[in-house]
Each structure stands twice: as C-alpha cells, then as structure tokens.
Phi, psi and omega in degrees: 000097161106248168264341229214124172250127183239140165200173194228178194242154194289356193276328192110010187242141205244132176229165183223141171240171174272153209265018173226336191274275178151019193308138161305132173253314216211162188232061202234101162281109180288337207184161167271132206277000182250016159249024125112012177304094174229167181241157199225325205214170264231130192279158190232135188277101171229106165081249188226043172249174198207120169223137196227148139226201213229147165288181214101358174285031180211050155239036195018058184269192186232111201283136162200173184248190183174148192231155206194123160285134195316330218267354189221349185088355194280159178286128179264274173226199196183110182284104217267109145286003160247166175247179191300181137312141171095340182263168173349274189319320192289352146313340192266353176227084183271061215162188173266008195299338184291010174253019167206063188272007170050265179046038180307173156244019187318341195239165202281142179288183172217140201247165186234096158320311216294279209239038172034008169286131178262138158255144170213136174253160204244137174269218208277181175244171192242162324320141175323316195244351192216125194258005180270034156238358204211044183292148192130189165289327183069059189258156336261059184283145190035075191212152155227140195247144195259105202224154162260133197291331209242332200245317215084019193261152164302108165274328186201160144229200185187126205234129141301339173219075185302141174057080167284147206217332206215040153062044177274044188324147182275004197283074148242167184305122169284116156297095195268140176207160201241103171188186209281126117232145208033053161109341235217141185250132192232137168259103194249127132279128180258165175182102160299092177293158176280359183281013178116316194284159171255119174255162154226150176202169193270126166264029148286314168259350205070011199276140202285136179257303182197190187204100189226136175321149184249316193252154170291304217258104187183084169276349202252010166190141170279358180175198185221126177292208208250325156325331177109355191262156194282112161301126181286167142237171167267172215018044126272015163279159169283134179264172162319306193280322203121170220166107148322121136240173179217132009300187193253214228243295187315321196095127139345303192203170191220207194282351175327148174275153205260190185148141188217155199226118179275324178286314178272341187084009189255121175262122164269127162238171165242135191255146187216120148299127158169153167246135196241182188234095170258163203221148197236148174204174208273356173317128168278150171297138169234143166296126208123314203245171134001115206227065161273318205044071176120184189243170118241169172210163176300161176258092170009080179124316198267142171242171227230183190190092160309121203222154164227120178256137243194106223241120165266127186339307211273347211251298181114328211261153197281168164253335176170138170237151178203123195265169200259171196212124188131221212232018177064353196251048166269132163242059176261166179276202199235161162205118206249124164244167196305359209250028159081041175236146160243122175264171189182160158227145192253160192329314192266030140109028171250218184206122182223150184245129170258157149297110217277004194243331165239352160111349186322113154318137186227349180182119189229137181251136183260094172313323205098014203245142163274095203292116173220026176237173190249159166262169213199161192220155196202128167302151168184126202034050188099341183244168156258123187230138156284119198226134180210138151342113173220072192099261186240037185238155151233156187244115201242117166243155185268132174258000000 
C-alpha cells in the first residue's frame, strides 16, 4: 500500500517496511507469542487498514481477526472467533474447553469492493479430537465470516463443519466469483473445504446454495441438507480404540490455491483421497504443548491418491479429473488463465499446464520439486509471465 510493504513474524507481530529502503515504519504486536499466539500468512491491505489474524491453533490460543492502521500500526478493532464464558455464543460450548477454544484465523482473507465485505475463514476448535469438553456447534470455529473492513462487524456467517472432531479447518481460500447460476445472475463465494465438500453460497447474505462431494472417501456425512448442516453418519467420530474416517486429518484439500475459469464455468482444486484412523484421550491443555486431545495415524494397508479435478459450478460435478502420480505429499496450488490454460506443480516434481475445459496435458517443465507454493501470473513490458516457488529458486516462464 503506498510506500509500505506489511508482513508479519512468526513471533505474532505485524510490521511495515518501506518499500524501496526496507526501513522499519511500525512494530504492532498482535497477541503475546508466549502465550503460544504466532502469525503465518500475508496480512491483507484494504483501503488504509492493514488486517491479520493469527496461527495457534491447535495450541489453545483463543482466535480473532484484527485490522491496524496502515499509517501507525494502531489497532482499529479486532474480532473474537471464539466468545468469551457468558457471552451469547457460548451455549455452543459446553465444557471448559472455551477457555482454550483455538479457532485461529491463519490463513488470508480475502476482501470483495463489490459488496464491501471481508471473508476470513476459520480453524478447528480445541481439543481437536475429542469433543465431550466442548459440546455444540462450536462457532465460529471452521466458518466463513462476512465482516465489514471499516468496522469489523459480523454481517453473516455461515460454518462448514459444526462441532469438528477431525481438525478440518475451513481456512482455504473463499473464492469471489460473478456468473449465472441456474439461470440466475449471482455474487456467488465459492470454496473447496477440507471436510470433502464443494460450497457454494451467495456472498451478499450467506444463504447456503447447494453442496457436493469432491471426494470419493468421504465417511463422516452423506451430504449437506438444504438448511446448510451436515447430514452426519455413524461411526466416524473418534474413539479410544481409534475410529476409521475419511477425509484424513490433512483435509480432502487444504490451503493450497483454487482456482476458476469464467469461459469454462469450472473451479479447480486439489484433491487429496485419503484416510485416517482417529483416536481421542483425555489429555488436557498444558503450555507449550499441542491441546489435539487424541491423534491420527495412517490406515494400515491403505494408500492415498492426489487428483487435481476441475468441478462445474452449477451442477457439483467433475467435468475432468487428472491423477497425480508420487507420494501425495505436495501441497502447491492451482493458477487458471484467461487464454484457458491451468498450471499447477505435480507430485512427481514438474510444473505443468493443462487444457483448462479438458484437463488435456499441453507442457510440462520437470524441476524437480516437492511442491508448497501456488504460481502466479504477471505483466511486465508487454509479456506475460507464470512464475512460482520451487524450493529455494523462484521460476519464471515467458507465455
């Protein structure tokens, strides 16, 4: 914004520097870092506000988002994703668990000119696996919250997994997007969750549009009713003994970037088949340490499988999927361009484009890399270029 490049430290502190010296302007300690409060992912610019939230979560920190004036660092407001004991909200927590109810905000909003609205999305609540301290919906733990930018206030929300048992954050990227569905012209948010499902919802109000699997290995709800809540099934919660579910712990998908194509009507993610085997215990919060109250571990016998799949909007349904080949453990995104091509880098370490309406391989360059950044795109003198992280290089190609 301006002069001033902001980021923040893994310590919790959000800074601003100058963008040609590197000079320090400002200092603002968002949370105290000893109380297990740290921050991870790129602070968001909107008007002359500079708004973060913060990681811990699954260190029984207590979650908010928060907005700091550009020109000084001071705190404007600053939003409790958990509520207090006594407050409203806190019927939804039922044990002691609200007082190391987690719910970070890590990962970056995303802000809409359109409808003046910030979405910032939410993580699990604590302990992670086990929920008899914390009965309820648990708000606005895995929610995406609708804030007006100037104030902070809740316009709407709308929770993708009420009472999360299996550390399913909602913090992937909300996707604002402008197009016809079913007939109809919409200011739609979009969002591939890790709990398996594809939403769609109207981001003016929040009202839930429809919902559909991403994933095959998807045990813990057979759908989502028309109300917006998750049909449950049984046995997939965690036990003692341990309890099979599916998506694992990792998410169908995670924070990695999304991407949609307006010419085709398709949103691409990466899908990740697999399953864990969760187990719940009666461990308490200690400082320091971890507040999961239980594990996951892999399922004996079973392997996992990367897809990058391509979902049409109106329907839920792939349109074309392409599987990935290697140890699953890449996370980088996706990046979709106007001239119908999608890039991505793949499990067995290259960097590749597809035909975005067929999924057709059209190039691929092999880096070599175990992917954990999204590519990204950019003008300069006239060309257009794709450019992504790829260990410790960054990589630029001309298109």
């Amino acid at each position: 914004m301006g002069d001033r490049v902001f980021m923040v430290t893994d310590n919790c502190h959000l800074i601003a520097l100058h963008r040609l010296t590197g000079a320090l302007l400002w200092d603002t300690e968002m949370a105290d870092s000893h109380q297990h409060y740290g921050a991870t992912s790129a602070p968001l610019a909107v008007r002359d506000l500079v708004i973060s939230g913060t990681s811990g979560g699954d260190e029984g920190i207590r979650g908010f988002v928060a907005a700091y004036k550009a020109s000084t660092g001071e705190r404007v407001w600053r939003f409790w994703t958990v509520p207090a004991p006594g407050e409203p909200l806190a019927v939804g927590w039922k044990g002691r668990a609200i007082e190391h109810g987690c719910t970070s905000s890590w990962l970056t909003g995303t802000y809409d000119a359109e409808t003046d609205l910030l979405f910032w999305t939410t993580g699990n609540p604590c302990p992670d696996f086990n929920g008899d301290e914390r009965k309820g919906d648990n708000l606005y733990s895995d929610s995406v919250l609708a804030l007006a930018p100037r104030t902070g206030e809740l316009k709407w929300y709308y929770q993708f997994t009420p009472h999360d048992l299996h550390d399913w954050d909602a913090a992937e990227t909300p996707m604002v997007v402008d197009a016809v569905y079913h007939g109809q012209q919409r200011k739609l948010l979009l969002q591939g969750d890790r709990n398996g499902f594809f939403y769609v919802l109207d981001r003016t109000d929040g009202r839930f549009l429809s919902a559909s699997p991403f994933v095959h290995r998807l045990t813990w709800a057979s759908g989502i009713a028309a109300d917006g809540r998750p049909v449950m099934l049984p046995g997939s919660e965690p036990t003692i003994e341990g309890a099979r579910a599916c998506p694992s712990m990792d998410g169908a998908t995670n924070w990695m970037s999304t991407a949609f194509d307006s010419g085709t009507g398709l949103f691409y993610l990466m899908a990740l088949e697999k399953c864990n085997i969760f187990a719940k215990s009666s461990a308490w919060w200690t400082p320091g340490e971890s507040f999961y109250g239980g594990d996951a571990r892999d399922v004996p016998g079973e392997t996992s499988e990367q897809w990058l799949r391509a979902i049409d909007i109106q329907t839920g349904r792939f349109a074309w999927e392409y599987r990935q080949t290697g140890t699953e453990e890449s996370w980088g995104g996706i990046l979709a361009t106007a001239t119908g091509l999608v890039f991505f880098g793949e499990e067995d370490g290259a960097f590749t484009a597809l035909n975005a309406a067929t999924g057709k391989p059209l190039w691929h360059f092999p880096a070599n890399v175990n992917w954990k950044a999204s590519p990204m795109t950019y003008l300069a003198h006239g060309k257009q270029y794709v450019c992504i992280a790829a260990g410790g290089s960054i990589v630029a190609f001309g298109l």
